[in-house]
VOSE-27840 format. One record per residue (C-alpha): x, y, z; residue number from 1. Coordinates in nm, 3 decimals, decimal comma. Layout:
REM VOSE-27840
NODE; X; Y; Z; NUM $
...
***
This chain:
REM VOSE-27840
NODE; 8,486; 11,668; 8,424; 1 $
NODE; 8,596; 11,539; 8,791; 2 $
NODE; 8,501; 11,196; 8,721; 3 $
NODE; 8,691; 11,181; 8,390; 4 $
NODE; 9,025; 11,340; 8,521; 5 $
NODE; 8,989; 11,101; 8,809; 6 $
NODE; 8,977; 10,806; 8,567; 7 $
NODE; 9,297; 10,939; 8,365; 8 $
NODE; 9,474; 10,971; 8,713; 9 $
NODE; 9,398; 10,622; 8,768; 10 $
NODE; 9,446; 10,472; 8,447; 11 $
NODE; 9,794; 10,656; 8,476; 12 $
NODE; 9,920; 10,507; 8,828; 13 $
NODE; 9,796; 10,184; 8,718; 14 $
NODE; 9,999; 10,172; 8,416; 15 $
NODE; 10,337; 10,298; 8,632; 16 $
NODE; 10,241; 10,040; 8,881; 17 $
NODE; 10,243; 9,790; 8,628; 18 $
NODE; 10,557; 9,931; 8,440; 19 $
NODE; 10,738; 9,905; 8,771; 20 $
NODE; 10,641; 9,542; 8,857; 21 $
NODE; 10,787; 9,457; 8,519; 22 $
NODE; 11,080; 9,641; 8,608; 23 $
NODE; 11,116; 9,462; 8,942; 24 $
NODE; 11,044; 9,089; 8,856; 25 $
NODE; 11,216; 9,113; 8,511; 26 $
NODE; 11,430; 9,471; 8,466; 27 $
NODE; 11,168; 9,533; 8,181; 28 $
NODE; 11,078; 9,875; 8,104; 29 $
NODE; 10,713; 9,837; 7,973; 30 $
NODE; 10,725; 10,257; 7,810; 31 $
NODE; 11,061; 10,259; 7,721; 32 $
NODE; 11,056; 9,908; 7,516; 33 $
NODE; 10,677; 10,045; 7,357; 34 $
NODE; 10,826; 10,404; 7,299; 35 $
NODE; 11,184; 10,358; 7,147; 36 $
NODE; 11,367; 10,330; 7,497; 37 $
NODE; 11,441; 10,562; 7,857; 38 $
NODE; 11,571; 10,835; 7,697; 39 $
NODE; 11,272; 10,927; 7,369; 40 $
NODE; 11,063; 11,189; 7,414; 41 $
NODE; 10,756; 11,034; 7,438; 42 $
NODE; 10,893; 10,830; 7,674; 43 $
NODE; 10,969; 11,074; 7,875; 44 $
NODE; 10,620; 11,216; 7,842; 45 $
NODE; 10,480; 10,963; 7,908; 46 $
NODE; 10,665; 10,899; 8,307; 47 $
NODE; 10,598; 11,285; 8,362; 48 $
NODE; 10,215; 11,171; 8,315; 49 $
NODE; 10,234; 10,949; 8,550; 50 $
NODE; 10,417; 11,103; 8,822; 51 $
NODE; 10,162; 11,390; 8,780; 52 $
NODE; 9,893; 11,170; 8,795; 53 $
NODE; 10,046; 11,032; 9,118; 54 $
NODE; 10,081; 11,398; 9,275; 55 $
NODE; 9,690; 11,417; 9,149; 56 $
NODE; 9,578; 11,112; 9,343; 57 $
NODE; 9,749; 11,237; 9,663; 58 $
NODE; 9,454; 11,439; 9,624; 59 $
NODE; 9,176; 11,192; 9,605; 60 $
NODE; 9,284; 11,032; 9,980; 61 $
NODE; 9,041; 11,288; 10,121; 62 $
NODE; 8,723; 11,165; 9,893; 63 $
NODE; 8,831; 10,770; 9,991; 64 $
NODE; 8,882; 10,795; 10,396; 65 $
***
């Protein structure tokens, strides 16, 4: 159950990570142009995910050092 919750944590950060480079190098919002924009609800679904999948991995520091 660890092991898969782990994976969703990372498979969440990764894809924030990635939605943020986009937004950096060309102002292109990877969820919000897939999901209808900022503002739609499973937009904003989906960057709650993430950030609580970043709070999560806070967490996993103490199983990497």
């Amino acid at each position: 159950m660890m092991k898969s919750l782990n994976m969703i944590a990372l498979l969440l950060v990764i894809i924030g990570g990635l939605n943020w480079l986009l937004v950096g190098l060309f102002q292109w919002d990877l969820v919000g142009g897939l999901f209808g924009g900022m503002d739609s609800p499973i937009a904003r679904v989906v960057y709650v995910l993430v950030g609580l999948a970043a709070i999560y991995c806070i967490t996993l520091f103490k199983k990497v050092a």
